[in-house]
N, C-alpha and C positions, 0 to 999 in steps of 0.2 A: 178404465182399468182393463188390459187384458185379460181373457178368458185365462184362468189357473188349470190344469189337468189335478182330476183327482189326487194321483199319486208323486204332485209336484211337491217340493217344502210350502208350507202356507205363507201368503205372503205378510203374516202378521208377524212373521222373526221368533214362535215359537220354536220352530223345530221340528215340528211334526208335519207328517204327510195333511195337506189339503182338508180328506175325507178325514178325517181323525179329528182335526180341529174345527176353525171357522167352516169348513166344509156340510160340516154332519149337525151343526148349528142352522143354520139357514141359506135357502136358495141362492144361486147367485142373483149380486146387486143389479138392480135395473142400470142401465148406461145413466151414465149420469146427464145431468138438463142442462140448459145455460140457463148460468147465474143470473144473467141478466132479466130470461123470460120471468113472465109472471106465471110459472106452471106452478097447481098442485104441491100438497104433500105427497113424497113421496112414497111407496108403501113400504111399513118398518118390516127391516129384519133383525131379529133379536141378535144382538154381538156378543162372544165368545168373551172371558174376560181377558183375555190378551188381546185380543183386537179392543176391548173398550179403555186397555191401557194405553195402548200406542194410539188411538184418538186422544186421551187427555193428555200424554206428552208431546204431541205435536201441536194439540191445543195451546197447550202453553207455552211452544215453540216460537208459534205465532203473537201469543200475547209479551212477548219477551222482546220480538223485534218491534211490536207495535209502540212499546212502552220505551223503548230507544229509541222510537221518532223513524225507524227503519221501514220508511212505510212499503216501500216498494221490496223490501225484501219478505216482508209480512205478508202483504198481498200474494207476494209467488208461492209462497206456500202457506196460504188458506186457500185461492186454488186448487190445489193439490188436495189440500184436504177434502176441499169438498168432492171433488171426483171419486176419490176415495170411500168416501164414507158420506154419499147423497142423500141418506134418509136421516141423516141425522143435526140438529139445529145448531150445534156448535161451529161450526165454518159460516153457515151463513151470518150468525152474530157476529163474529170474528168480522166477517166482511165488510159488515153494517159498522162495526167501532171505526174502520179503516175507512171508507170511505165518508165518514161524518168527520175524520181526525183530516181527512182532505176535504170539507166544505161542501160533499154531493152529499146536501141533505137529504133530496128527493131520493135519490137510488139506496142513502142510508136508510131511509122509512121503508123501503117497499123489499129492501133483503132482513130487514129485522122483523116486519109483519108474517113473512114466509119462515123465518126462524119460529116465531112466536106460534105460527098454525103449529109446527112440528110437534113444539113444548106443551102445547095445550090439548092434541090429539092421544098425546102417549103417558099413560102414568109413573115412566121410569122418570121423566123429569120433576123435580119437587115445587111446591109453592114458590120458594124464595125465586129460585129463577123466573116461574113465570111471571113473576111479580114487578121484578124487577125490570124482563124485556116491556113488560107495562109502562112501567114509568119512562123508559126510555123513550117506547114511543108516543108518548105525552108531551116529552121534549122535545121529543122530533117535529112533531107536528104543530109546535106553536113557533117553533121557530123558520120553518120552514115558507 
């Protein structure tokens, strides 16, 4: 993601200057990692609630082509998402559905374990979900 200037619009499509919103919330994002490496949780920066909407509706952007079988257009933006919003476990899950929905069960285990460090480091995420990345990678791992 490009460096933003304080007094640019934010790029979260609030409206507001930068420093006014996601700005005056938290430092800017670390560059984002490749997906593919086995790096680290990233370190959280708490999201502004306009930035934590525009993660969920692209979230479900992606879940929306995934579930139309559109895999390659899901993948291009979870991509996206994730560069976007690297601290956060929703892209890499996203990732891990797509890639197990194409048969890379190995790379679907090892981006949904890195999802699952996220969810399990941070209390914004609830039971159910960690629960669930659980059981997936339960699945994951017998059939792989």
């Amino acid at each position: 993601m490009a460096k933003i200037g304080r007094n640019q619009p934010c790029p979260c499509g609030s409206g507001k200057k930068h420093k006014r919103c996601c700005g005056a919330v938290a430092a800017p994002s670390p560059p984002p990692t490749n997906v593919s490496s086995g790096a680290g949780v990233q370190p959280h920066h708490e999201l502004c609630p306009c930035c934590v909407d525009e993660l969920d509706e692209r979230a479900d952007r992606v879940a929306d082509e995934l579930i139309a079988d559109h895999l390659d257009e899901a993948e291009a933006l979870c991509h996206q998402l994730i560069a976007d919003f690297p601290g956060e476990a929703e892209g890499l899950d996203l990732l891990s559905m797509i890639f197990e929905q194409r048969g890379l069960r190995d790379q679907a285990l090892d981006l949904l374990r890195r999802a699952s460090q996220i969810a399990h480091a941070r209390p914004d995420y609830d039971n159910e979900t960690r629960s669930i990345m659980r059981q997936r990678m339960s699945e994951l791992q017998l059939s792989a």
